[in-house]
C-alpha positions in Angstrom: -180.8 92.8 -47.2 -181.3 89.6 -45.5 -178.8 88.1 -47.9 -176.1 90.5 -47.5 -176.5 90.0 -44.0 -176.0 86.3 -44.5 -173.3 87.1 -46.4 -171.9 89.4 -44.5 -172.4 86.8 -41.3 -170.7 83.7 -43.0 -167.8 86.6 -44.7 -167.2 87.2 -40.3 -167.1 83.8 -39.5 -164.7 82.8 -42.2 -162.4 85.9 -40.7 -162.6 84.5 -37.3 -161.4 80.9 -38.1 -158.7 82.4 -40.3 -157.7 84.6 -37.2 -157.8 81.8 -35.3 -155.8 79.3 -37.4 -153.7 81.7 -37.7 -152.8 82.7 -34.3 -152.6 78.5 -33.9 -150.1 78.7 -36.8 -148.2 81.5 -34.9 -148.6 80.1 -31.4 -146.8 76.2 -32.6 -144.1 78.3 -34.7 -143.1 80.2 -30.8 -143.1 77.1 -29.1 -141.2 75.6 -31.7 -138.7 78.2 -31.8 -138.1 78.4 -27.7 -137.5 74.8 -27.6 -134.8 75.2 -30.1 -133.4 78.8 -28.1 -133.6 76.3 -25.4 -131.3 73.3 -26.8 -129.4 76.2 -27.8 -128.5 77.8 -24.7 -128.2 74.1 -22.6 -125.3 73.4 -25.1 -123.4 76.4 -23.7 -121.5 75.0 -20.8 -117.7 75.1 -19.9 -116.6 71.3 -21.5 -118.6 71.9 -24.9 -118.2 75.8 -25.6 -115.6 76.9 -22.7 -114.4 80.3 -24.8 -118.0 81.0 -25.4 -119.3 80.2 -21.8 -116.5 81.9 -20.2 -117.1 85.1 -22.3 -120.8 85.0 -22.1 -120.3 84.6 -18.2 -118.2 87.6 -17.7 -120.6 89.6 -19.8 -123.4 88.3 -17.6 -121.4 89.4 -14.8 -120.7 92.9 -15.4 -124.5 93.4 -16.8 -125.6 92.3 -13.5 -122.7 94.5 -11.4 -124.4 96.9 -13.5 -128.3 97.1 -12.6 -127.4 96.1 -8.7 -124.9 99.5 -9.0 -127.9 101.3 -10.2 -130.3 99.4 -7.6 -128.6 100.7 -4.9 -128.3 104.2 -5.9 -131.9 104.3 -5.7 -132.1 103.1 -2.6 -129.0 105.4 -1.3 -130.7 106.5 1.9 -131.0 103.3 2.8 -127.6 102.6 1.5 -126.1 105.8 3.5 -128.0 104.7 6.9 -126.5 101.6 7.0 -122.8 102.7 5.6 -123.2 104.8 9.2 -124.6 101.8 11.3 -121.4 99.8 9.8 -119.3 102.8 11.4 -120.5 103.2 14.3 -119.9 99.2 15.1 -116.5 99.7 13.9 -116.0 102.5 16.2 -117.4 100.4 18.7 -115.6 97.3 17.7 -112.1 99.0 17.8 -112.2 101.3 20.5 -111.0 99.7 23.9 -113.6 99.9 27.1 -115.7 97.5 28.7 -118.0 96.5 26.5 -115.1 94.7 24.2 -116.1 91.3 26.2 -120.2 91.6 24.9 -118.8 92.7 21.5 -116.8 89.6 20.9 -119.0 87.6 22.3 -122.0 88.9 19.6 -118.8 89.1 16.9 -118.6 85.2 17.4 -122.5 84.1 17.5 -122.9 86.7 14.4 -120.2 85.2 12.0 -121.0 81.9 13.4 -124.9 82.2 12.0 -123.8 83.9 9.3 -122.1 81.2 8.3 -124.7 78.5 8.7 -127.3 81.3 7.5 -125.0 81.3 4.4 -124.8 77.6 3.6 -128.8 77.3 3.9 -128.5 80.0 1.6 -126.9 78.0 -0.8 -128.4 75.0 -0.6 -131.4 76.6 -1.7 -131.0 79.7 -3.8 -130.2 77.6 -7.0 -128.3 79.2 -9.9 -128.2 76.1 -11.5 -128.0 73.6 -9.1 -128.2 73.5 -5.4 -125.4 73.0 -3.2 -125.8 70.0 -0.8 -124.6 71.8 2.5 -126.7 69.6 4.7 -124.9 66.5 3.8 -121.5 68.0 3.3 -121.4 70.4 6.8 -124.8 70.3 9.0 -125.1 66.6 8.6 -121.4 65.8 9.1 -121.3 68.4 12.1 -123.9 67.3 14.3 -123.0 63.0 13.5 -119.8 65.1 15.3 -121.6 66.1 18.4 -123.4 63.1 18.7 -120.6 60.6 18.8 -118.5 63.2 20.7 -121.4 63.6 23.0 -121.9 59.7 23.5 -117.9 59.5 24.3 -118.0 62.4 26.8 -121.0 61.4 28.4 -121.7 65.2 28.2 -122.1 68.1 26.3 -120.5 70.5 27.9 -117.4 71.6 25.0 -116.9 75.1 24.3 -120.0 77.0 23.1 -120.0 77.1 19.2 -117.9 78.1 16.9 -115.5 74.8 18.4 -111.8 74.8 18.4 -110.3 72.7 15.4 -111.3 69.5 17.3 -114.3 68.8 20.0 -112.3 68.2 23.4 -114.4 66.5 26.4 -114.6 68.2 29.3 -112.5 67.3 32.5 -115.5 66.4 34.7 -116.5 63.1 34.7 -119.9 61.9 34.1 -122.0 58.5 34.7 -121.9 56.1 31.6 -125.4 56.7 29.7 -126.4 60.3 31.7 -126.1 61.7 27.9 -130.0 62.5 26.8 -131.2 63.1 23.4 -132.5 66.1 23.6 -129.4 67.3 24.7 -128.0 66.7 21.8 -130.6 68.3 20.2 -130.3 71.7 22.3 -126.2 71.5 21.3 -126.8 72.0 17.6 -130.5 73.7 17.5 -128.6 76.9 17.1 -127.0 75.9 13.8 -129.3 73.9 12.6 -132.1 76.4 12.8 -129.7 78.9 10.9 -129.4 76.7 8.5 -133.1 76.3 8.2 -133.4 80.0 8.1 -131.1 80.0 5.0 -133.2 77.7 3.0 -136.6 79.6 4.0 -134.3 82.5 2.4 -133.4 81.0 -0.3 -137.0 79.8 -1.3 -137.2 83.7 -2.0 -136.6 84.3 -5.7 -139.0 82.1 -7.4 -141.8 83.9 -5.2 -140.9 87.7 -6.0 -140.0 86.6 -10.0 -143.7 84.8 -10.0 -145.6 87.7 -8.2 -144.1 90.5 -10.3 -144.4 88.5 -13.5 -148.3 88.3 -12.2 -148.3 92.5 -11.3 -146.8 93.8 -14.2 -148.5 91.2 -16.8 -145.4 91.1 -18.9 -144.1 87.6 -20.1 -142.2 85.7 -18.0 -138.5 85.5 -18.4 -138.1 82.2 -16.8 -138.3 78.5 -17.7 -139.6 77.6 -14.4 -142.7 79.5 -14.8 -143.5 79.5 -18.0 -143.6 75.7 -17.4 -145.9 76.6 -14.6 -148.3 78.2 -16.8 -148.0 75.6 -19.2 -149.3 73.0 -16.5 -152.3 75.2 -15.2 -153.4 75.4 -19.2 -153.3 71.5 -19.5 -154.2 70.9 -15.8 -157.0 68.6 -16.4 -155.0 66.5 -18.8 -152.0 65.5 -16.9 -151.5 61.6 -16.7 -148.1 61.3 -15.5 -146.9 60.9 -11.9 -144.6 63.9 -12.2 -147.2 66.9 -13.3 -150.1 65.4 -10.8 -147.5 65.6 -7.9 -146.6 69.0 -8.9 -151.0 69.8 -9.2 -151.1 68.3 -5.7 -148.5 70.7 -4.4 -150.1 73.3 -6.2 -153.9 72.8 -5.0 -152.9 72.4 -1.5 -150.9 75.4 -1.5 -153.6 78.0 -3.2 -156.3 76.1 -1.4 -155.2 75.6 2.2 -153.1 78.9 2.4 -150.8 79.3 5.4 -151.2 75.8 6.9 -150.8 73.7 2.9 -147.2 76.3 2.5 -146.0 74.6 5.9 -147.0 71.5 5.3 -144.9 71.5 2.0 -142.3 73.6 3.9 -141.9 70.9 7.0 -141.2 67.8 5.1 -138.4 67.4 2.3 -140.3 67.9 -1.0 -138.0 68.8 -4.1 -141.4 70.1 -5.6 -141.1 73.5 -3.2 -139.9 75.6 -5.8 -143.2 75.0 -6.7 -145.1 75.9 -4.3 -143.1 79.5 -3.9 -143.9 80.1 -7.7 -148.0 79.5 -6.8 -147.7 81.7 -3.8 -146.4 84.5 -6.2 -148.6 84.2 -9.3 -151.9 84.0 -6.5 -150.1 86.8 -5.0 -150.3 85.6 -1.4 -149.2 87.8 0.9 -145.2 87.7 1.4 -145.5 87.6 5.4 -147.9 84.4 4.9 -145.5 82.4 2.3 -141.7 83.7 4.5 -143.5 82.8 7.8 -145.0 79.5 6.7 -141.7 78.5 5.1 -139.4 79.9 8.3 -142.2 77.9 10.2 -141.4 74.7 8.4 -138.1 74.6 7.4 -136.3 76.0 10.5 -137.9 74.7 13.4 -140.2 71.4 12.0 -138.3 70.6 8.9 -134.7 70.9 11.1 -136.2 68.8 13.7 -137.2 65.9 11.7 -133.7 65.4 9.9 -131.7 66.5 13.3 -133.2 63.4 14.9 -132.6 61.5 11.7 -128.7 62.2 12.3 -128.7 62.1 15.6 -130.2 58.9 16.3 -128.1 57.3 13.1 -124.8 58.0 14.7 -125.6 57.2 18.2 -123.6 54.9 20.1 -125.1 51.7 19.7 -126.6 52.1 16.2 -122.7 52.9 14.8 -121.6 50.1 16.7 -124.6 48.1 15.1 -123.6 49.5 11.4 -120.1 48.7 12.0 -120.5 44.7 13.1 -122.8 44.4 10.1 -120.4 45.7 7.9 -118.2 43.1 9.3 -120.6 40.7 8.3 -120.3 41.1 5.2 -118.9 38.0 3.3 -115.2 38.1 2.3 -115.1 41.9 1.8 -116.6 42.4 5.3 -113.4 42.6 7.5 -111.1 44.6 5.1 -114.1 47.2 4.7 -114.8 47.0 8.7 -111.3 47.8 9.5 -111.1 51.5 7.7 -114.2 52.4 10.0 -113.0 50.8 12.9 -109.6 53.1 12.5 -112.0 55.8 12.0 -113.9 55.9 15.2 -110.9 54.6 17.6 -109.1 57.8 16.6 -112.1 59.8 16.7 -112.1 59.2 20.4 -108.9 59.7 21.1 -108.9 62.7 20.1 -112.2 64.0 22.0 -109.6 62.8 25.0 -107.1 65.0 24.2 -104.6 61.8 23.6 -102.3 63.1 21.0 -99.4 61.0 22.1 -101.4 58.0 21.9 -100.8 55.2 18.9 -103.3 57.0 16.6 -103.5 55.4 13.2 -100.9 56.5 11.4 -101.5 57.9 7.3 -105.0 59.6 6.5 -107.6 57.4 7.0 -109.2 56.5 3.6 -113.0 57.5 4.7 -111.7 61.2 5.9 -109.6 61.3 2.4 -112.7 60.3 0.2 -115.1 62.6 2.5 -112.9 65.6 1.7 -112.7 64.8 -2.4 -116.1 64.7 -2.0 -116.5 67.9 -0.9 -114.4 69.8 -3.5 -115.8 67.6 -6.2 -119.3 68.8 -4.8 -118.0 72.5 -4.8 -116.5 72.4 -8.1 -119.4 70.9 -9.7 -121.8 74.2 -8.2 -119.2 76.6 -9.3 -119.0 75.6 -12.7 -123.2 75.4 -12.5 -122.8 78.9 -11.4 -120.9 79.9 -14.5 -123.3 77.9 -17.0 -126.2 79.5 -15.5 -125.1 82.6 -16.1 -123.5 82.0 -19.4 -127.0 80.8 -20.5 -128.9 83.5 -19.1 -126.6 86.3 -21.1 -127.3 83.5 -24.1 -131.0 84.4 -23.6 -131.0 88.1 -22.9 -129.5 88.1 -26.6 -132.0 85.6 -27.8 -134.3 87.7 -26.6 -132.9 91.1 -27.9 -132.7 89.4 -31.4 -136.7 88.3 -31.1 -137.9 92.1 -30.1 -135.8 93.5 -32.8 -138.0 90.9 -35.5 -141.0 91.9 -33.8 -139.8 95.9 -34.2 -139.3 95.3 -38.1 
């Protein structure tokens, strides 16, 4: 008996390691094959595959028209309350009476934060890549106010949205009454919508990581399964990259609300990161949107505003402009463009259109605005890999549950 126990002991044993090598054997073979899915679907992009992409994108397209269609049926009460709200401001908006002057008033403040709302929306949100709208419109705009606001000796222009071009006022003002914090109190407003966009946009990776966490299913995204990856092999990370990312991490499921706006008030490219721990902990949503509004709307837009602000003030420009003159033998042809630059700057914030402006575009203001639609070019056609790749892995993945059904 004792023997066929032994026997039967050793027989288990011998089971167990086979299980076990083989679930190793399995476990290399899926990694192995998800790396290769992975090449795969990076090599879909517009200037490799563009029939393919373009196809693949369109399909991705109408699959996701599809599940938000079916989204918002089940949600048609809500849907059919605010289809009536929407009315009854159209009503309002078009039928004549006295309270047109307080609904064009709150027309132009909404569109206007909108708008900002939108680009820190975008700047955020991904789908592939981020779009840069702080340095292509918040940064740009508020170097605006600040050098108009150092011409004027005031900040009294129109209330925001501005007329094509800042004009000063007609009042005139003592040289150097301009303060900085009334620069600061011009462009809070768009500023903090921007912020608000970016806390927005910080969204997805939280709800994907908590209801990956709820429901226990497999991930569907790259992001977090290389999340996962780094908690497994969290005590034997070396590199810079993955103890950064562990920092971020500890701090955030550690310290809770006060580690979330620490991460959220400075700029930290690891963020993502820290939206992806609040969801797989399942920290309350209310704790991660109001740490991150916290920080990147009012601390966050604080920091960088007095960054701009303080860069483009009077003397600092004028500081930036005789170094660039400096500059051995290229210095005066590179100081001249920005000298050109600035002198018709102000004579337009004087209103001085007969005055001998510069004539032809001025080189900065031309390579400014090719910047821009290079910039915007290069996110639309991220936004049409993205999605070419994802409809690449939905049949990836509709190819794997088929081998797993057979």
């Amino acid at each position: 008996m004792a023997e066929n126990g032994t026997d039967c002991d050793q027989r288990r044993i011998r089971m167990s390691k086979e299980q076990h090598n083989g679930n190793f054997t399995d476990s290399s073979m899926l990694s192995e094959r998800k790396r290769r899915e992975r090449e795969e679907r990076l090599n879909i992009v517009l200037w490799k595959k563009p029939l393919v992409t373009l196809q693949y994108f369109c399909l991705e397209t109408l699959i996701n028209l599809k599940e938000w269609t079916i989204k918002l049926w089940r949600r048609r009460g809500v849907l059919v309350c605010l289809l009536l709200a929407l009315a009854l401001l159209t009503a309002m908006y078009y039928i004549e009476g006295a309270h047109q002057q307080y609904v064009q008033y709150m027309e132009k403040k909404f569109f206007w934060c909108a708008y900002w709302v939108g680009l820190g929306i975008l700047s955020s949100v991904g789908l592939g890549t981020g779009l840069h709208t702080f340095l292509l419109y918040l940064g740009p705009h508020i170097a605006s106010v600040t050098l108009a606001a150092y011409e004027c000796n005031s900040v009294n222009f129109p209330e925001p949205p501005y007329p094509d071009q800042i004009i000063c006022p007609d009042e005139e003002t003592a040289e150097g009454s301009i303060s900085l914090w009334a620069i600061i109190s011009k462009v809070r407003l768009e500023a903090c919508m921007w912020g608000a966009g970016t806390a927005i946009g910080e969204l997805p990776p939280y709800f994907m990581a908590r209801a990956a966490r709820l429901s226990g299913a497999e991930p569907d995204d790259e992001e977090y399964q290389e999340f996962e990856e780094m908690l497994e092999h969290a005590e034997t990370a070396q590199d810079f990259a993955s103890r950064a990312k562990l920092a971020v991490q500890n701090l955030v499921q550690k310290v809770g609300f006060f580690g979330i706006l620490a991460c959220a008030s400075i700029p930290n490219p690891l963020f993502d990161l820290a939206g992806i721990t609040c969801g797989h902990f399942l920290v309350p949503f209310w704790t991660f949107f109001g740490a991150t509004l916290i920080g990147k709307a009012v601390i966050k837009m604080h920091i960088q505003k007095l960054f701009v602000i303080i860069t483009f003030s009077k003397h600092i420009v004028e500081q930036m402009v005789a170094l660039i003159g400096a500059i051995p033998s290229i210095g005066p042809s590179l100081q001249k463009p920005f000298q050109e630059y600035l002198e018709a700057q102000r004579i337009k914030l004087h209103h001085k259109s007969d005055s001998a402006v510069p004539q032809g575009e001025n080189w900065l203001s031309w390579m400014f605005e090719k910047l821009v639609i290079v910039m915007v070019c290069y996110f639309i056609l991220s936004i049409i890999n993205s999605m070419a790749q994802s409809y690449a892995k939905r049949l990836q993945q509709k190819m794997y549950s088929e081998e797993k059904t057979k």
